[in-house]
C-alpha positions as CSV (number, residue, x, y, z in Angstrom):
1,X,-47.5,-20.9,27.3
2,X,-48.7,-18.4,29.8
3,X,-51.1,-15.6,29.1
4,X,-50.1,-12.9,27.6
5,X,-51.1,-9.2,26.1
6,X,-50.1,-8.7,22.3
7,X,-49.4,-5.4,21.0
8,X,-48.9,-4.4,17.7
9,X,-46.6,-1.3,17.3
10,X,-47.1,1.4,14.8
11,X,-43.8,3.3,14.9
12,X,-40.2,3.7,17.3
13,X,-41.8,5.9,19.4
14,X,-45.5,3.6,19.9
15,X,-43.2,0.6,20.7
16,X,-41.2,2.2,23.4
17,X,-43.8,3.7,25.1
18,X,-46.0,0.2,25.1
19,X,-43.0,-1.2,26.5
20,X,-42.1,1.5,29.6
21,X,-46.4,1.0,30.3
22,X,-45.7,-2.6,30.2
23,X,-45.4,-4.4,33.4
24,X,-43.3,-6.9,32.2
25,X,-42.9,-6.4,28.4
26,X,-41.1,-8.0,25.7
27,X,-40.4,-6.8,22.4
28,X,-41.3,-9.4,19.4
29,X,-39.2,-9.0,16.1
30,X,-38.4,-12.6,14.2
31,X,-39.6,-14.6,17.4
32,X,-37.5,-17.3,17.0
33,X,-35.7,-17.0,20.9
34,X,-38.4,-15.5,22.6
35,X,-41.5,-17.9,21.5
36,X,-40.2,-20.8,21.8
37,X,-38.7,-19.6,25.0
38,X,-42.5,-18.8,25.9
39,X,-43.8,-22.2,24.9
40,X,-41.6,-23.9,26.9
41,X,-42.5,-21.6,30.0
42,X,-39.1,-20.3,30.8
43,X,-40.7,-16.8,29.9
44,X,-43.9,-15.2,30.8
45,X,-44.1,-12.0,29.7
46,X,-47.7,-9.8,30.7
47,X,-47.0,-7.7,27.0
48,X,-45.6,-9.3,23.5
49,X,-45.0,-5.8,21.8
50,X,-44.6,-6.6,17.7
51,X,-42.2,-4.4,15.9
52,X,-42.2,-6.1,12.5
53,X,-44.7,-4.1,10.9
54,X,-42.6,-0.7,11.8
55,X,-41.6,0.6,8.4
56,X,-38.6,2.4,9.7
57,X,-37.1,-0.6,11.1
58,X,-37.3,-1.9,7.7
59,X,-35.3,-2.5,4.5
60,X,-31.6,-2.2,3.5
61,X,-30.2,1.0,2.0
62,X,-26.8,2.2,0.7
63,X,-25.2,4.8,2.8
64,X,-22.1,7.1,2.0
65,X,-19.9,4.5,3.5
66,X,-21.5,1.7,4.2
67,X,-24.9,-0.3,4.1
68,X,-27.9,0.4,7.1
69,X,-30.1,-2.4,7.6
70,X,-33.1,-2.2,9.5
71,X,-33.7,-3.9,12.5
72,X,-36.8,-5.6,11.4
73,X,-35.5,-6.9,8.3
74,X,-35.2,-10.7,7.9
75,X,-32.6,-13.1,7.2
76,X,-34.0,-13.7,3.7
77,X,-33.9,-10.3,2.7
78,X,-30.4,-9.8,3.9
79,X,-29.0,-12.7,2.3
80,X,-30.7,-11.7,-1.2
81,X,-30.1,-8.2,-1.0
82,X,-28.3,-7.3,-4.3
83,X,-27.0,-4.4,-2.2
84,X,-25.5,-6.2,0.7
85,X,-24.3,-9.1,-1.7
86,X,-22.2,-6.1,-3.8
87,X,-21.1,-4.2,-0.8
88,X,-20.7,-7.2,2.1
89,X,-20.6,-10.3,0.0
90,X,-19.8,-12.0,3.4
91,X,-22.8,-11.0,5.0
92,X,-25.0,-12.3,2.5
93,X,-23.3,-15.7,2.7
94,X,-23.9,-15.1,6.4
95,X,-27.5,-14.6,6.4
96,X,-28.5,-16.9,3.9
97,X,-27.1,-20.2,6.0
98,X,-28.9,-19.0,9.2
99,X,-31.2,-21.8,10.1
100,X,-33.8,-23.5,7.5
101,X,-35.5,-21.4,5.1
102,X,-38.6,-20.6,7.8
103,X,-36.2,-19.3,10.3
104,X,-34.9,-16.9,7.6
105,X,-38.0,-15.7,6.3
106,X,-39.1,-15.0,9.4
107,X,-35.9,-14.7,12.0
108,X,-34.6,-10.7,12.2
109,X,-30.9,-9.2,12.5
110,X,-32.3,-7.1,15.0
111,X,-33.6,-9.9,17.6
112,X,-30.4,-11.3,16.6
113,X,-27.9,-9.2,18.0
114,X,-30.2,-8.1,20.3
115,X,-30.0,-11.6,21.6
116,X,-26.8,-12.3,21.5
117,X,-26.8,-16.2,21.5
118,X,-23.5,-17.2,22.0
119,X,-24.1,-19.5,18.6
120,X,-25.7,-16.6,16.5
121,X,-24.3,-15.9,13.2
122,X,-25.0,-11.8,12.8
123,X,-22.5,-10.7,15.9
124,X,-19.1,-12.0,14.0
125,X,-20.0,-9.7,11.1
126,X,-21.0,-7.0,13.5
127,X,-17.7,-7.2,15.3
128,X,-15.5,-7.9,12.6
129,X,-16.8,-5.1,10.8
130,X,-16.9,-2.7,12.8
131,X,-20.7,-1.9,12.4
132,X,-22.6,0.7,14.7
133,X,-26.0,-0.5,16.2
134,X,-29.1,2.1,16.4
135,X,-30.9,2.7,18.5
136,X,-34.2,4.7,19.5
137,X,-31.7,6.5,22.8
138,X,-28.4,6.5,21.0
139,X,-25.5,4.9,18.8
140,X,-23.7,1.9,20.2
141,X,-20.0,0.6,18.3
142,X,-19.9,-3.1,18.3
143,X,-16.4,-2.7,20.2
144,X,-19.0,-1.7,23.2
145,X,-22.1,-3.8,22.5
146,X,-21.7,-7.6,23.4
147,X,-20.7,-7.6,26.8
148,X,-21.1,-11.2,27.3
149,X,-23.5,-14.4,26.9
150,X,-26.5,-13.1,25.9
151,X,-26.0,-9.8,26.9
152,X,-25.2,-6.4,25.6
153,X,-25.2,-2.9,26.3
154,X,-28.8,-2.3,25.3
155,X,-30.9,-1.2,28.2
156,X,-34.5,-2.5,29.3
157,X,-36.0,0.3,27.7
158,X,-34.8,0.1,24.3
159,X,-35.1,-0.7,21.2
160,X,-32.5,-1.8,18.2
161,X,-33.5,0.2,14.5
162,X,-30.9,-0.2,13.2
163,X,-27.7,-1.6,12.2
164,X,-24.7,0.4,10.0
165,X,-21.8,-1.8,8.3
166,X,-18.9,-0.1,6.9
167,X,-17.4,-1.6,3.4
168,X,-14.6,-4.5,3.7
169,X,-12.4,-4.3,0.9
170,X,-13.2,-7.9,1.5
171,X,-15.5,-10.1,3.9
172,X,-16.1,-13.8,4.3
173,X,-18.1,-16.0,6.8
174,X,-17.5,-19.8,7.3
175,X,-19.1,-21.9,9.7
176,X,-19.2,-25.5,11.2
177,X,-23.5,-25.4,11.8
178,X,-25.0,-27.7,14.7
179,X,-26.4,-30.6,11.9
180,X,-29.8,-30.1,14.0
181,X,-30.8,-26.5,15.3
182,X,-27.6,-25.2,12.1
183,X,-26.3,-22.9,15.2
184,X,-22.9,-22.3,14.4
185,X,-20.5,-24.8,16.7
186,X,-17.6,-21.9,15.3
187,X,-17.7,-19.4,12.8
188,X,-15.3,-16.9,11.9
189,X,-16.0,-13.6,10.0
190,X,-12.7,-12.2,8.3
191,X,-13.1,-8.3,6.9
192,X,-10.4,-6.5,5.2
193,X,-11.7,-3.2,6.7
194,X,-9.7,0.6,6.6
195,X,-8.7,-0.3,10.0
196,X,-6.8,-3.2,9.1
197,X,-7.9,-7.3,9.4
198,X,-10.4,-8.0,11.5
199,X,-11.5,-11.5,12.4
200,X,-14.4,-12.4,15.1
201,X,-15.4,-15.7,16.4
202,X,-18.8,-16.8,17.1
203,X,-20.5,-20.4,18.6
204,X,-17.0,-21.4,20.8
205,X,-16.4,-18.6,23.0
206,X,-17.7,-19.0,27.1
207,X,-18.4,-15.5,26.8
208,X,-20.3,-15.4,23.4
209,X,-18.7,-13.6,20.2
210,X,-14.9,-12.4,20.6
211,X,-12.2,-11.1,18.2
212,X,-9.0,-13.1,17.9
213,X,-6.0,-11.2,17.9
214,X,-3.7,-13.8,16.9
215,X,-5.3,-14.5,14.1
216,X,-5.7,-10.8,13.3
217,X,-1.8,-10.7,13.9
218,X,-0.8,-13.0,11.2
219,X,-3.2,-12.3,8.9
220,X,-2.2,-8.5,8.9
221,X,1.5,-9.9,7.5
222,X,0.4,-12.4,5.2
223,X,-3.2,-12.4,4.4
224,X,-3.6,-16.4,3.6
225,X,-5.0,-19.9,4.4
226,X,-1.5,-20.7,5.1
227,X,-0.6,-18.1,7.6
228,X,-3.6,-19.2,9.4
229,X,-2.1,-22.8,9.7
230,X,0.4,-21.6,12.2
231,X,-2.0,-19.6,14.8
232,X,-2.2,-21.8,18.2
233,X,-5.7,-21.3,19.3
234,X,-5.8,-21.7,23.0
235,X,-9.0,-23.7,24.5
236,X,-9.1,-22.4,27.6
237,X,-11.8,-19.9,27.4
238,X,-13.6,-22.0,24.8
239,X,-17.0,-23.6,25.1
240,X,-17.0,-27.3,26.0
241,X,-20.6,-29.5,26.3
242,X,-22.1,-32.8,24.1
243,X,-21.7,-31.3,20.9
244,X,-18.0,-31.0,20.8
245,X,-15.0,-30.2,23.2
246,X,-13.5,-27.1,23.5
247,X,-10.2,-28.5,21.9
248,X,-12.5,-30.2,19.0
249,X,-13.8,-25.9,18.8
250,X,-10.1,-24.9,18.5
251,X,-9.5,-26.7,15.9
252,X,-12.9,-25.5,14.0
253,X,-12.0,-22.4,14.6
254,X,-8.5,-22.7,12.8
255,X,-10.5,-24.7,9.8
256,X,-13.2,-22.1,9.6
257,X,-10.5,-19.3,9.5
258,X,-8.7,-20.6,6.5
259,X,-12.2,-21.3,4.6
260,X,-13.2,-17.8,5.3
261,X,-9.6,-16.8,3.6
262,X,-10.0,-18.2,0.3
263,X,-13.6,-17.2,0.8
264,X,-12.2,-13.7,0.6
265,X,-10.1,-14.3,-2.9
């Protein structure tokens, strides 16, 4: 690991401005990308500024509509939230199969999406339901956030609070993990949202997460396992390396799709 400055952030407004004075700064939430990614020496940032101690980018609260989550909460406390598990029973299930238990205790939905791994779990849910992302500059819909592998709309200068979900009527998440690193090889997140079925696709996509509007199609005329059954899933745009084909992710996809039916009762 190369030297570095650590910085611990007191509030938004601290954290943004270590990171404009920084010449080279990084933002620290769960770590789980970005120190590893350090270790290794494929990142060498002059300033680490920490943002899990910021008590506004904390906790998980019932809106109106919806459910806001901060940015520095963890995977744990999403997927044990009695909140999230009443409103978004799907992203509970979500949260609480990221990883191994130290990942979610420590790992944040924040850095997450603010990642964008093309394997990561929390930007199905954000896509599928339609959630907005916060920031300290503005509000972002997930239609216009992931704008490809590992990249997003977010600018250098800043910095994911927040994240709003909407209530499904229903919501379910199934996934085929990686049996090592428990990366998602395909998962589907299906929401029955006021807008009408939505279904996203994580961990087989070239480009990262995508919605599939086939699937959408049929499920919107016969909300089932079965309907899903007859949806051709074309490869072509599909990731393809050791771990499986993209034909053998094609046909995950369809599985994961029917599981995250019945998952929706």
């Amino acid at each position: 690991m190369y030297e570095t400055t650590y910085h611990r952030a007191a509030s938004v407004s601290d954290a943004v401005a270590k990171l404009g004075s920084a010449e080279d700064g990084k933002l620290l939430a769960g770590g789980q990308t970005l120190l590893p990614t350090m270790k290794q020496r494929l990142a060498a940032p002059s300033d680490v500024i920490d943002v899990t101690r910021i008590d506004d980018m904390k906790g998980i609260t019932e809106t109106g509509s919806g459910v806001r989550i901060g940015a520095a909460t963890t995977h744990a406390e999403v997927a044990t939230s009695d909140i999230v598990k009443r409103l978004l029973p799907g992203l509970a299930t979500l949260a609480g199969h990221i990883g191994d238990p130290h990942v979610r205790h420590r790992g944040t939905i924040g850095g997450s999406v603010a990642n964008n791994d093309p394997a990561a779990d929390y930007p199905s849910a954000v896509l599928a339901l339609g959630a907005t992302v916060h920031t300290d500059k503005r509000e972002i819909p997930a239609s216009e956030f992931f704008t490809g592998m590992f990249e997003t709309a977010l600018g250098e200068d800043e910095l994911i609070t927040a994240i709003t979900f909407p209530v499904a009527d229903a919501c379910a998440y199934a996934k085929y993990p990686n049996p090592a690193s428990r990366y998602a090889m395909a998962g589907v997140f299906v929401a029955k949202t006021a807008d009408g079925i939505r279904v996203a696709v994580t961990g087989a996509g070239q480009d990262g997460v995508f919605r599939h509007e086939g699937l959408e199609a049929v499920l919107s005329g016969s909300f089932s396992a079965d309907a899903v059954a007859g949806v051709a899933i074309d490869d072509g745009n599909l990731l393809s390396d050791i771990h499986g084909s993209a034909a053998y992710r094609a046909n995950l996809i369809t599985v994961m799709a029917k599981r995250a039916v019945a998952a929706c009762g």
